[in-house]
PQR file of N, CA, C, O and H, with PARSE charges and radii, in Angstrom:
ATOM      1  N   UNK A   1       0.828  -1.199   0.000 -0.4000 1.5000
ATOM      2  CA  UNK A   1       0.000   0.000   0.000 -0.0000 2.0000
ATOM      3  C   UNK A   1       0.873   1.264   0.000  0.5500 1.7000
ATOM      4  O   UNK A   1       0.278   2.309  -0.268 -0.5500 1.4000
ATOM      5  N   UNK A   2       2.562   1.357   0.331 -0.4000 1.5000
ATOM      6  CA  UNK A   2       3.158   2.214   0.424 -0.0000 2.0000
ATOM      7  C   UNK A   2       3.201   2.880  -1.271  0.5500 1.7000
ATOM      8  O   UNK A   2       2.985   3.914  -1.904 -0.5500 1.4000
ATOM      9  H   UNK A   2       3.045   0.509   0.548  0.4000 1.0000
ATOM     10  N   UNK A   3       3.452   2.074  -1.363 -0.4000 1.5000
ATOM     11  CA  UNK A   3       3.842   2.725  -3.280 -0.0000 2.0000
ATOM     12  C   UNK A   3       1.956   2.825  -4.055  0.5500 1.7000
ATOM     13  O   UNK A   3       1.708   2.952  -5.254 -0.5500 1.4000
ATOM     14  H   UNK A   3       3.627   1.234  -0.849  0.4000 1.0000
ATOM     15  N   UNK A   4       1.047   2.730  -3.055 -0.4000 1.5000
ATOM     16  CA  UNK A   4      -0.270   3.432  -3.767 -0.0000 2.0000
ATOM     17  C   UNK A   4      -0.345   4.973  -4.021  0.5500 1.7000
ATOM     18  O   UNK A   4      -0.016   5.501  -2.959 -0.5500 1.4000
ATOM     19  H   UNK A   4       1.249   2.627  -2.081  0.4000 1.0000
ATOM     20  N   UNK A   5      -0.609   5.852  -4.879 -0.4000 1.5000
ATOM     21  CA  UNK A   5      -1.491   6.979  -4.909 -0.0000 2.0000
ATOM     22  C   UNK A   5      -2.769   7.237  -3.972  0.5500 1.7000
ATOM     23  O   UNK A   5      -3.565   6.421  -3.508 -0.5500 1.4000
ATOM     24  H   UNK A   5      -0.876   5.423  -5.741  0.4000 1.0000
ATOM     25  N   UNK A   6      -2.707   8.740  -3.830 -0.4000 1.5000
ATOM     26  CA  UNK A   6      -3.532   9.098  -3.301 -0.0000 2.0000
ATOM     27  C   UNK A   6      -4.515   9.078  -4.145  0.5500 1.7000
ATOM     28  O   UNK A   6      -4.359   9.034  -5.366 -0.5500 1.4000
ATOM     29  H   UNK A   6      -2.061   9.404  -4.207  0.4000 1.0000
ATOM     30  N   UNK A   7      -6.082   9.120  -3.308 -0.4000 1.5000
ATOM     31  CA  UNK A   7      -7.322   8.993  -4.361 -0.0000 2.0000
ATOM     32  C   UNK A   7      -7.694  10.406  -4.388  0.5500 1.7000
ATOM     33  O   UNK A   7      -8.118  10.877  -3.333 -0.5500 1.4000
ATOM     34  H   UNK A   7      -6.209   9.156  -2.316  0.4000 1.0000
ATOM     35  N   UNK A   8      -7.592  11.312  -5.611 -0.4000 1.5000
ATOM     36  CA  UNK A   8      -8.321  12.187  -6.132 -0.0000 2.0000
ATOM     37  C   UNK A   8      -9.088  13.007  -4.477  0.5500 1.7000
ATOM     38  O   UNK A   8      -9.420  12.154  -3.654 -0.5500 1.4000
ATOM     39  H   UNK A   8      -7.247  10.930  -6.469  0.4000 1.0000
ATOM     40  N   UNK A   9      -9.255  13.991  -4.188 -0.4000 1.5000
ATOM     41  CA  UNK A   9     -10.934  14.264  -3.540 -0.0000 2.0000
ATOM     42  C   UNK A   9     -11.946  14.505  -4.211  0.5500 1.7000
ATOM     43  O   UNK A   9     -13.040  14.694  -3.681 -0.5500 1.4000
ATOM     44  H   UNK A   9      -8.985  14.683  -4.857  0.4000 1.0000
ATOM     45  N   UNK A  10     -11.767  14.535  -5.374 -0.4000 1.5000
ATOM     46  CA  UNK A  10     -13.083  15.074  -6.444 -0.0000 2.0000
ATOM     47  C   UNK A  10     -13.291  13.825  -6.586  0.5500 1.7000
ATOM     48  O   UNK A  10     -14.341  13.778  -7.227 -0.5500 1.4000
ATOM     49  H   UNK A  10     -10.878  14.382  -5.805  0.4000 1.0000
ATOM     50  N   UNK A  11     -12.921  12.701  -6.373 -0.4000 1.5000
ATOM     51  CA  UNK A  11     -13.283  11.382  -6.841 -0.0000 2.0000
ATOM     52  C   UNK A  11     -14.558  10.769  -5.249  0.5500 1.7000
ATOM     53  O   UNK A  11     -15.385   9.857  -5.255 -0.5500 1.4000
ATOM     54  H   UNK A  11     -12.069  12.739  -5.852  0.4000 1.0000
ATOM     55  N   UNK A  12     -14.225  11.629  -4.249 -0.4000 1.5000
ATOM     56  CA  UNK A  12     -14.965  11.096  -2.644 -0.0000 2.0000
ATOM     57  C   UNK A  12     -16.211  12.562  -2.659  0.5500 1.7000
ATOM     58  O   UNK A  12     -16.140  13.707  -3.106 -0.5500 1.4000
ATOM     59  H   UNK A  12     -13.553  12.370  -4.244  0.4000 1.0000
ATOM     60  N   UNK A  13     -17.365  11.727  -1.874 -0.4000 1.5000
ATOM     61  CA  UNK A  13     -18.071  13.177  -1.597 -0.0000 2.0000
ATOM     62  C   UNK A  13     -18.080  13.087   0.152  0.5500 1.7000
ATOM     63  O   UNK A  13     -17.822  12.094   0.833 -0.5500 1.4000
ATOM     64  H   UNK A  13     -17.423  10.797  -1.511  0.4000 1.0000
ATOM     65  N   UNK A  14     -18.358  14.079   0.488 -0.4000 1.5000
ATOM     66  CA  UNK A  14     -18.727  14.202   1.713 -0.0000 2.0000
ATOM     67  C   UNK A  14     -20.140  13.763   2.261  0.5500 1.7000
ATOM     68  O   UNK A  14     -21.159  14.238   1.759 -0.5500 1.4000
ATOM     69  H   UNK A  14     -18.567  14.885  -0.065  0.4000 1.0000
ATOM     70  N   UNK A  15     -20.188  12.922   3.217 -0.4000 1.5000
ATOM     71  CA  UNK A  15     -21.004  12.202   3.496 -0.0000 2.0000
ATOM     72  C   UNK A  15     -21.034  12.101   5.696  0.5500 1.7000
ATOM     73  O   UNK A  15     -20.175  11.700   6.481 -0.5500 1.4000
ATOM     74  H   UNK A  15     -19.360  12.537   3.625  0.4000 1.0000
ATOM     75  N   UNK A  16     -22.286  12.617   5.903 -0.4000 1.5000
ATOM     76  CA  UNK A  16     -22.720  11.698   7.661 -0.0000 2.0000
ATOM     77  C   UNK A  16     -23.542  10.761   7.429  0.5500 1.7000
ATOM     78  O   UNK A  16     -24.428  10.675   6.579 -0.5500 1.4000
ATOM     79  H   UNK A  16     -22.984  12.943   5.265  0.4000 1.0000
ATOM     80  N   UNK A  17     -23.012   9.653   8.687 -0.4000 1.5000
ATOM     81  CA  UNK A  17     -23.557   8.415   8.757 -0.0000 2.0000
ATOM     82  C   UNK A  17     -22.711   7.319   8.641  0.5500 1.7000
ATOM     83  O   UNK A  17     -21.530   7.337   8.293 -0.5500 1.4000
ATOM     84  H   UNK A  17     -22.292   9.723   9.378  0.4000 1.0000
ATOM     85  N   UNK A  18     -23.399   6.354   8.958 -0.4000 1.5000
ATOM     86  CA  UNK A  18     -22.370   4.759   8.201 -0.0000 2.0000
ATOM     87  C   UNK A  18     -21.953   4.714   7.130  0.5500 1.7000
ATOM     88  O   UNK A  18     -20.996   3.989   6.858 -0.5500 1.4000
ATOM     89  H   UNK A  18     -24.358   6.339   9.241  0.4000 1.0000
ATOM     90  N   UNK A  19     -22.564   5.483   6.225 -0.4000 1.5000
ATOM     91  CA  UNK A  19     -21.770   4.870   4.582 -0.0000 2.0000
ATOM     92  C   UNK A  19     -21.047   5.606   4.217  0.5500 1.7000
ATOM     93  O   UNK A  19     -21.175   6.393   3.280 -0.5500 1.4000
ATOM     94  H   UNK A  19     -23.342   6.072   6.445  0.4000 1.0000
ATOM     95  N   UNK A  20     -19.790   5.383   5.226 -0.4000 1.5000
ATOM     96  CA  UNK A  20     -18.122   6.174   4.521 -0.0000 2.0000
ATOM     97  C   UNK A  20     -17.558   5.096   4.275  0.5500 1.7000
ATOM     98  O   UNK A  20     -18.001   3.987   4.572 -0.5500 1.4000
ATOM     99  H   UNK A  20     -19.686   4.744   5.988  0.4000 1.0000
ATOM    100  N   UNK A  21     -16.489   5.339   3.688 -0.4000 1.5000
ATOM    101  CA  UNK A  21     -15.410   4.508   3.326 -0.0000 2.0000
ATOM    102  C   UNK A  21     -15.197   3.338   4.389  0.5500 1.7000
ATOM    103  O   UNK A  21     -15.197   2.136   4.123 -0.5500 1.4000
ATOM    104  H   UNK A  21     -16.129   6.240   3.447  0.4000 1.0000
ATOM    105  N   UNK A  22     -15.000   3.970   5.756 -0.4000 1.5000
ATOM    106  CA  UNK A  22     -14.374   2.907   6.556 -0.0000 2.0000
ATOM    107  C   UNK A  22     -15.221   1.325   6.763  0.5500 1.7000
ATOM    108  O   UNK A  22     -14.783   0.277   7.238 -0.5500 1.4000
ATOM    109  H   UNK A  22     -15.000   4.947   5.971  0.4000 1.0000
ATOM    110  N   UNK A  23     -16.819   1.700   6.104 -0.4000 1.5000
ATOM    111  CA  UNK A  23     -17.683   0.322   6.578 -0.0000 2.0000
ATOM    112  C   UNK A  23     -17.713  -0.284   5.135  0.5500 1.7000
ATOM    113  O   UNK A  23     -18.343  -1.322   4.933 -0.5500 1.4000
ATOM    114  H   UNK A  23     -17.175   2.551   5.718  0.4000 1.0000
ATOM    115  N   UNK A  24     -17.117   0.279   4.248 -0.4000 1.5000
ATOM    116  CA  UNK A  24     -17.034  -0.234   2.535 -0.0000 2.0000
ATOM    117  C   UNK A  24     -16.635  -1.646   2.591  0.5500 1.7000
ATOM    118  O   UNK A  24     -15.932  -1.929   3.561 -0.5500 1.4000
ATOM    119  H   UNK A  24     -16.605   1.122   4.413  0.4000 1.0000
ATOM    120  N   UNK A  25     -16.847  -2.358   1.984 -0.4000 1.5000
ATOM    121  CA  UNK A  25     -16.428  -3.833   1.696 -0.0000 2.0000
ATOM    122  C   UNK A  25     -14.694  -3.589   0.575  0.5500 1.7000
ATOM    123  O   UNK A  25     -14.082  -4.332  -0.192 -0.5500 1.4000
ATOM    124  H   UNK A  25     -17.418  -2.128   1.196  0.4000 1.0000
ATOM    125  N   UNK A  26     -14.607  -2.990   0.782 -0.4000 1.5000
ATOM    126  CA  UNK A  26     -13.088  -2.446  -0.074 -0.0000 2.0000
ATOM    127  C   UNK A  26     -12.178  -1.876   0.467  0.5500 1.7000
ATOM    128  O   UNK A  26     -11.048  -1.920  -0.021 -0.5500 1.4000
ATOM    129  H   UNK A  26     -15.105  -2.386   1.405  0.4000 1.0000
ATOM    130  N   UNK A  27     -12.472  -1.143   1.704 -0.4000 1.5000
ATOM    131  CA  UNK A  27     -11.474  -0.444   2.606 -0.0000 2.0000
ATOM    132  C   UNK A  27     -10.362  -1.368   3.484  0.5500 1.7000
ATOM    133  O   UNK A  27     -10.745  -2.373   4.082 -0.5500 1.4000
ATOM    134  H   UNK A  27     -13.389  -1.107   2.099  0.4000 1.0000
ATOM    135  N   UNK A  28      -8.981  -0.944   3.507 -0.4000 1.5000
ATOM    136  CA  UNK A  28      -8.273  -1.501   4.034 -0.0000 2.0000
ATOM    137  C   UNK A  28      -7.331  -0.650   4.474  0.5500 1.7000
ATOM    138  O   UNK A  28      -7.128   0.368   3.813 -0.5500 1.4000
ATOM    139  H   UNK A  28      -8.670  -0.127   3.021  0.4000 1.0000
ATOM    140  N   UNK A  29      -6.435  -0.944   5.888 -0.4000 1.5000
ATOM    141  CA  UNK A  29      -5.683  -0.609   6.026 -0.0000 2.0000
ATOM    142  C   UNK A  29      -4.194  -1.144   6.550  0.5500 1.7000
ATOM    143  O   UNK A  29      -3.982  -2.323   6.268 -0.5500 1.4000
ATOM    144  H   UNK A  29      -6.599  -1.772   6.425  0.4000 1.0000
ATOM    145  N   UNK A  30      -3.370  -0.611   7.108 -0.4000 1.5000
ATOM    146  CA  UNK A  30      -1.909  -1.400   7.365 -0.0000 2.0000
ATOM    147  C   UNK A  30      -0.864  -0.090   8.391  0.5500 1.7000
ATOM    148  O   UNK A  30      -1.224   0.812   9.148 -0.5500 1.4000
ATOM    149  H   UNK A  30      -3.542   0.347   7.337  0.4000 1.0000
ATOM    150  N   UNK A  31       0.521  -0.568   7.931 -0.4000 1.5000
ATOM    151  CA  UNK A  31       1.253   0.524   8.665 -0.0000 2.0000
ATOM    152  C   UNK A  31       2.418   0.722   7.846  0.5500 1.7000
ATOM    153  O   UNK A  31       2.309  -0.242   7.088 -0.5500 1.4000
ATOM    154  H   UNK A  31       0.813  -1.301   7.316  0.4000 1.0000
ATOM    155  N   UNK A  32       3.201   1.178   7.580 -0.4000 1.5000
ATOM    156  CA  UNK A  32       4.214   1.778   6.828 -0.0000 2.0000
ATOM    157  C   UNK A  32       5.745   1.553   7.495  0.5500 1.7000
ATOM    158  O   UNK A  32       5.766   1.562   8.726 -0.5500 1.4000
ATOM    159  H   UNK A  32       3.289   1.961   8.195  0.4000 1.0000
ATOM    160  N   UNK A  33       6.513   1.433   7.080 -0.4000 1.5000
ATOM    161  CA  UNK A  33       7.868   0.824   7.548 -0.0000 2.0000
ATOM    162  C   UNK A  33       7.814   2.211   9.298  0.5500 1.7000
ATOM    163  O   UNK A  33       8.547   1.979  10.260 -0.5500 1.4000
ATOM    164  H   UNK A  33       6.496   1.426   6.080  0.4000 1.0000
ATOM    165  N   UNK A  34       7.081   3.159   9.290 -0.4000 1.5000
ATOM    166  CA  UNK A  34       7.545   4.106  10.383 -0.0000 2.0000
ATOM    167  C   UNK A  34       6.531   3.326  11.252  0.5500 1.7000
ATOM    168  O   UNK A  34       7.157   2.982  12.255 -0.5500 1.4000
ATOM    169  H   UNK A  34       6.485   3.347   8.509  0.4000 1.0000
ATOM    170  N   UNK A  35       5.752   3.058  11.301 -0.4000 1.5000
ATOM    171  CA  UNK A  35       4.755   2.199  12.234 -0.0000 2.0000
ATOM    172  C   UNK A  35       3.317   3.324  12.004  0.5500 1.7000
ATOM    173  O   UNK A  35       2.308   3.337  12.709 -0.5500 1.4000
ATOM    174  H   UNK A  35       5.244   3.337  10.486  0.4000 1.0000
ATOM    175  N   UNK A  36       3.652   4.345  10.626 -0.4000 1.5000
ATOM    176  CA  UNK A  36       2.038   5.336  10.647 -0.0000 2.0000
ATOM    177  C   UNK A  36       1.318   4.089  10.276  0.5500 1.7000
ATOM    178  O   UNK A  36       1.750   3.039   9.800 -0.5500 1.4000
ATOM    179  H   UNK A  36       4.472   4.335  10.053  0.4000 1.0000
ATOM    180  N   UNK A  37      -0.148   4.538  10.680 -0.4000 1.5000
ATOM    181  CA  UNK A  37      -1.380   3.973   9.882 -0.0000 2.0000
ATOM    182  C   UNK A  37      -1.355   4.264   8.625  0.5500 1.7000
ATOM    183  O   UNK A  37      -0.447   5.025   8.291 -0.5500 1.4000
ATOM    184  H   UNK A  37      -0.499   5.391  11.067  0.4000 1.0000
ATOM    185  N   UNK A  38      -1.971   3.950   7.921 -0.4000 1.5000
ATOM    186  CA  UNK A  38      -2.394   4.243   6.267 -0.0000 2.0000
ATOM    187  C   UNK A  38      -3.260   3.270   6.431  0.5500 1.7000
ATOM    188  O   UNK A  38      -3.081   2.153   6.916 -0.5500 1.4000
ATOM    189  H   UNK A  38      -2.709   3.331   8.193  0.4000 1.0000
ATOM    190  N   UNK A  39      -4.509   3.907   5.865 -0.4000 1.5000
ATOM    191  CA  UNK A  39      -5.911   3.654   5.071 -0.0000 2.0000
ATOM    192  C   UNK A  39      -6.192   3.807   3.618  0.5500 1.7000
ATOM    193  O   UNK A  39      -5.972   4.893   3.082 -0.5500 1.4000
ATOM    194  H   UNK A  39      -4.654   4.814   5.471  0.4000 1.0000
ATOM    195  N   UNK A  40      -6.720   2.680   2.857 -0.4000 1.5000
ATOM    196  CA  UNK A  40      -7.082   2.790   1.447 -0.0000 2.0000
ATOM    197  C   UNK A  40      -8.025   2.005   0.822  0.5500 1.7000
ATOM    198  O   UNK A  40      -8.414   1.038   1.477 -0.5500 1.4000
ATOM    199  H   UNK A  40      -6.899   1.798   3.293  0.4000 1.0000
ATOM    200  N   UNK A  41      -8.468   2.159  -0.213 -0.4000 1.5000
ATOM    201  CA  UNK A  41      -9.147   1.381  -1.117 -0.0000 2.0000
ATOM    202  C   UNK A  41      -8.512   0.520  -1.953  0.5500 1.7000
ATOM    203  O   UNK A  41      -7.815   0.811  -2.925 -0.5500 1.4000
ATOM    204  H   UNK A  41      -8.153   2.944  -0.745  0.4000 1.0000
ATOM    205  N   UNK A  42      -8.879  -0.924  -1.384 -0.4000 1.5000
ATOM    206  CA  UNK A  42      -8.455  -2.295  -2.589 -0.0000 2.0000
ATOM    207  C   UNK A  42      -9.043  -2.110  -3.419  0.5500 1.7000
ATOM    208  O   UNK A  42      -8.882  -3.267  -3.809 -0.5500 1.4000
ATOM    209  H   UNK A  42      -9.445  -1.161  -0.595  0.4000 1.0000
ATOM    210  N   UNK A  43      -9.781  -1.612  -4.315 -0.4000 1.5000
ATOM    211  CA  UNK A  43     -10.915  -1.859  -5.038 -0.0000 2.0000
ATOM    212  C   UNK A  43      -9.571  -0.853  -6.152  0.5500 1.7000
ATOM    213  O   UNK A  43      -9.262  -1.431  -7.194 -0.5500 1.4000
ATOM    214  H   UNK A  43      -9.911  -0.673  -3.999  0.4000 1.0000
ATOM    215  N   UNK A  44      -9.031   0.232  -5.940 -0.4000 1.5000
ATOM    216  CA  UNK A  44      -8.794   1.622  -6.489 -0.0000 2.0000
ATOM    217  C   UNK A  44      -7.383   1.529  -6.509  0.5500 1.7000
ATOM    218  O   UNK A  44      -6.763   2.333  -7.204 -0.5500 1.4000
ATOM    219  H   UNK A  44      -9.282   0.702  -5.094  0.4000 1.0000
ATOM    220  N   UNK A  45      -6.503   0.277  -5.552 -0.4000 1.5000
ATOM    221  CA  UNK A  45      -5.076   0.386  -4.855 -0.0000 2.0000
ATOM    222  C   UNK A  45      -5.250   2.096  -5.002  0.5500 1.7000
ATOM    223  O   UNK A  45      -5.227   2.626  -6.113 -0.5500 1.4000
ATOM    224  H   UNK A  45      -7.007  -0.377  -4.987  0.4000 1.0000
ATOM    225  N   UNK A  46      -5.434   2.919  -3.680 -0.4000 1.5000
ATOM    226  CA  UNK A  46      -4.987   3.743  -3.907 -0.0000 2.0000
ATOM    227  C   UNK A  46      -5.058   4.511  -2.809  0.5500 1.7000
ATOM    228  O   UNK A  46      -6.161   5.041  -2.948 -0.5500 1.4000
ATOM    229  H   UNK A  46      -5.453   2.489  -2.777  0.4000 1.0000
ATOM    230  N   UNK A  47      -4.491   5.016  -1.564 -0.4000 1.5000
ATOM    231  CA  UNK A  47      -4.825   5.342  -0.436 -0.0000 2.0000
ATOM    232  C   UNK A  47      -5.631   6.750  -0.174  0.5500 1.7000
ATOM    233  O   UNK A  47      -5.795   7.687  -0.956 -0.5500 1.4000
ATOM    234  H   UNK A  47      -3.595   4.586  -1.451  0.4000 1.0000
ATOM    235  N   UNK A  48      -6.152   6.567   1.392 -0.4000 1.5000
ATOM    236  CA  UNK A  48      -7.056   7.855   1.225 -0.0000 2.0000
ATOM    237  C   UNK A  48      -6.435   8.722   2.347  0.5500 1.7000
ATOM    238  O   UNK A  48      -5.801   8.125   3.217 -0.5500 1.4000
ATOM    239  H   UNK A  48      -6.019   5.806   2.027  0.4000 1.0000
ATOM    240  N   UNK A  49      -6.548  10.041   2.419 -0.4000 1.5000
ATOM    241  CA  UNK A  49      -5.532  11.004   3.053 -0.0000 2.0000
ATOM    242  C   UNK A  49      -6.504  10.500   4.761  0.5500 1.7000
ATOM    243  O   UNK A  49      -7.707  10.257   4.861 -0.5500 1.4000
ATOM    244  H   UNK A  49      -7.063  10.526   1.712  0.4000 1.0000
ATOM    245  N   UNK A  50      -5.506  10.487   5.810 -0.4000 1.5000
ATOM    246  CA  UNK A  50      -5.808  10.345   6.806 -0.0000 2.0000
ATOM    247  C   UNK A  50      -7.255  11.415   7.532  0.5500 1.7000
ATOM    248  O   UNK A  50      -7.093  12.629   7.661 -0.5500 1.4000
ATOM    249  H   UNK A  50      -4.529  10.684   5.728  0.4000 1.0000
ATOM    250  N   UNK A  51      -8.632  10.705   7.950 -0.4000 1.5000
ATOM    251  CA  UNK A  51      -8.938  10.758   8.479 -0.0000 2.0000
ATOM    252  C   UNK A  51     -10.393  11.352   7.338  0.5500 1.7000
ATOM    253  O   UNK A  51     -11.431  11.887   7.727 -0.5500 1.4000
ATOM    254  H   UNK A  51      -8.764   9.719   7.846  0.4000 1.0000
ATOM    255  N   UNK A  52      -9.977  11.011   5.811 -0.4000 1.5000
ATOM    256  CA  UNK A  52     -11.112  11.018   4.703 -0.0000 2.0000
ATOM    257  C   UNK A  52     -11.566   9.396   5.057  0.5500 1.7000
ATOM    258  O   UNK A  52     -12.152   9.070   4.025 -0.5500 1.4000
ATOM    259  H   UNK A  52      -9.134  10.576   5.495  0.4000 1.0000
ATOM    260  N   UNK A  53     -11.586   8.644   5.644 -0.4000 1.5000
ATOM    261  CA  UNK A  53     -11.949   7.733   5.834 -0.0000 2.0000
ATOM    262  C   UNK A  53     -13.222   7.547   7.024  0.5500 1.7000
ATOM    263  O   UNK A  53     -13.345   6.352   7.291 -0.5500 1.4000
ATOM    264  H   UNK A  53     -11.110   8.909   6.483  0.4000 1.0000
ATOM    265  N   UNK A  54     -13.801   8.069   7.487 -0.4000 1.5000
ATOM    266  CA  UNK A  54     -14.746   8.812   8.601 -0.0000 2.0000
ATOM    267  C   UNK A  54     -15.683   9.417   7.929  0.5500 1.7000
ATOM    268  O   UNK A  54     -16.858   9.167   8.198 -0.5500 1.4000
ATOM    269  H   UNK A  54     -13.702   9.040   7.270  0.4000 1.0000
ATOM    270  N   UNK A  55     -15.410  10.160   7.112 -0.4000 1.5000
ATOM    271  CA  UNK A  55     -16.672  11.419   6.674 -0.0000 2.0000
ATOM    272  C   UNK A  55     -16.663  11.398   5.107  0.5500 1.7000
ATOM    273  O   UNK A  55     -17.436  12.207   4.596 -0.5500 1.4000
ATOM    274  H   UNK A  55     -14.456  10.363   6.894  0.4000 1.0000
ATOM    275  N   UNK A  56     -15.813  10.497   4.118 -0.4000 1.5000
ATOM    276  CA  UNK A  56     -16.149  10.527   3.175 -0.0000 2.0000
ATOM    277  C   UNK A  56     -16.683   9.012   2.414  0.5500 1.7000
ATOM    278  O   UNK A  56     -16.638   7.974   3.074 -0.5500 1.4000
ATOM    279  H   UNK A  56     -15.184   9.839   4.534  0.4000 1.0000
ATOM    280  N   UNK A  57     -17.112   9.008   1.184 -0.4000 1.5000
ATOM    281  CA  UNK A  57     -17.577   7.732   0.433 -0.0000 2.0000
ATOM    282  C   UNK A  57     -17.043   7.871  -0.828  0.5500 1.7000
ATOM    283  O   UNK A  57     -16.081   8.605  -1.052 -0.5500 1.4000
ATOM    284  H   UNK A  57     -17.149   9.852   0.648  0.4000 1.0000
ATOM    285  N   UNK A  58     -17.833   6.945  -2.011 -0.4000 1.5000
ATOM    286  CA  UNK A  58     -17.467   7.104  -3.834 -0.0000 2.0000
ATOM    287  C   UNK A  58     -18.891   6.576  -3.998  0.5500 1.7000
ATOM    288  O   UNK A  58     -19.607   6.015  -3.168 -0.5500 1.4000
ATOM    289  H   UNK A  58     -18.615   6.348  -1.829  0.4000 1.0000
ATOM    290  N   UNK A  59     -19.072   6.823  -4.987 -0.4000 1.5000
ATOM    291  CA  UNK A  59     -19.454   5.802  -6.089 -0.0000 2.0000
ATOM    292  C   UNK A  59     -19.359   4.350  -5.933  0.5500 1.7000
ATOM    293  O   UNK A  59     -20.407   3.713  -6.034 -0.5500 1.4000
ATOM    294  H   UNK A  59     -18.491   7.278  -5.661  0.4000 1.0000
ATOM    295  N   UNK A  60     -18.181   3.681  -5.685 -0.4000 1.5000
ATOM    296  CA  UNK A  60     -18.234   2.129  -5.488 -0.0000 2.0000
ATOM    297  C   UNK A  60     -18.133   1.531  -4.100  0.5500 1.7000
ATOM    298  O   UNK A  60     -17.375   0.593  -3.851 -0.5500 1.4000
ATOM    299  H   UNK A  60     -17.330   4.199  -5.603  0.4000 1.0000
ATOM    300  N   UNK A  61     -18.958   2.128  -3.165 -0.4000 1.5000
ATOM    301  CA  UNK A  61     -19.248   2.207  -1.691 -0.0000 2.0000
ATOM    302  C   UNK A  61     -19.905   0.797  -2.031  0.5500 1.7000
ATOM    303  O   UNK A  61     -20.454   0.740  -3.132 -0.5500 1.4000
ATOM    304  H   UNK A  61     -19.574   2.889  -3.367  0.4000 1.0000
ATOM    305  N   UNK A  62     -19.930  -0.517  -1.124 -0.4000 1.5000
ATOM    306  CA  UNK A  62     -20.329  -1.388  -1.091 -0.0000 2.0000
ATOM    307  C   UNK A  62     -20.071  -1.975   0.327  0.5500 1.7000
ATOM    308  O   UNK A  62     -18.997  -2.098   0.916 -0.5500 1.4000
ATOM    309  H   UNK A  62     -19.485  -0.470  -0.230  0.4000 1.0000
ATOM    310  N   UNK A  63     -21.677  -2.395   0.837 -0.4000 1.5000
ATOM    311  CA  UNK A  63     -22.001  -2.795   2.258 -0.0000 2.0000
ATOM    312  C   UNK A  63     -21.138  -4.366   2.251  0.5500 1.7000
ATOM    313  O   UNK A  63     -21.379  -5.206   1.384 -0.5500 1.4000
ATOM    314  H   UNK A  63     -22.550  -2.295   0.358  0.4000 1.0000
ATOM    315  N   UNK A  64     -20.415  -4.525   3.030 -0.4000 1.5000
ATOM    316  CA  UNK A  64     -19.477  -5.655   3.363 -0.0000 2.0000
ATOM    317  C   UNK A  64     -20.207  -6.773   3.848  0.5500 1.7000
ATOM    318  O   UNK A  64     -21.076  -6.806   4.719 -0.5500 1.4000
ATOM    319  H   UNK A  64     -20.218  -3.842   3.734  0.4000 1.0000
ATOM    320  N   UNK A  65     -19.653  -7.823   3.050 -0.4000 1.5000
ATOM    321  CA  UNK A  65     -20.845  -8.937   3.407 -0.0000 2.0000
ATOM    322  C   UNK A  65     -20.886  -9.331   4.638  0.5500 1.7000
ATOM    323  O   UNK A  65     -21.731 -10.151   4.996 -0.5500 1.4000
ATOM    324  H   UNK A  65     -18.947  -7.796   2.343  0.4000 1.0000
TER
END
């Protein structure tokens, strides 16, 4: 996930409620050789800037089975 791109923000909208990114059936995250978090989309390989994962969604938002 280190060598992913960031995802666009024109590509996320702003969104309250459950259906952000973080409850997506595509969201993932890990840690980086420094021990940061990083959060992203498998669906997109492409990470999302810390803490767009809370309050934003896409288009390919999908409830996790």
């Amino acid at each position: 996930m280190e060598g992913w791109d960031f995802i666009d923000d024109r590509e996320l909208d702003g969104w309250k409620g459950g259906v952000v990114c973080m409850a997506c059936q595509h969201f993932t995250y890990g840690i980086d050789q420094h021990c940061h978090t990083m959060v992203g989309c498998n669906l997109r390989q492409k990470q999302l800037q810390q803490g767009e994962h809370l309050k934003k969604r896409c288009k390919l938002w999908v409830r996790p089975c």
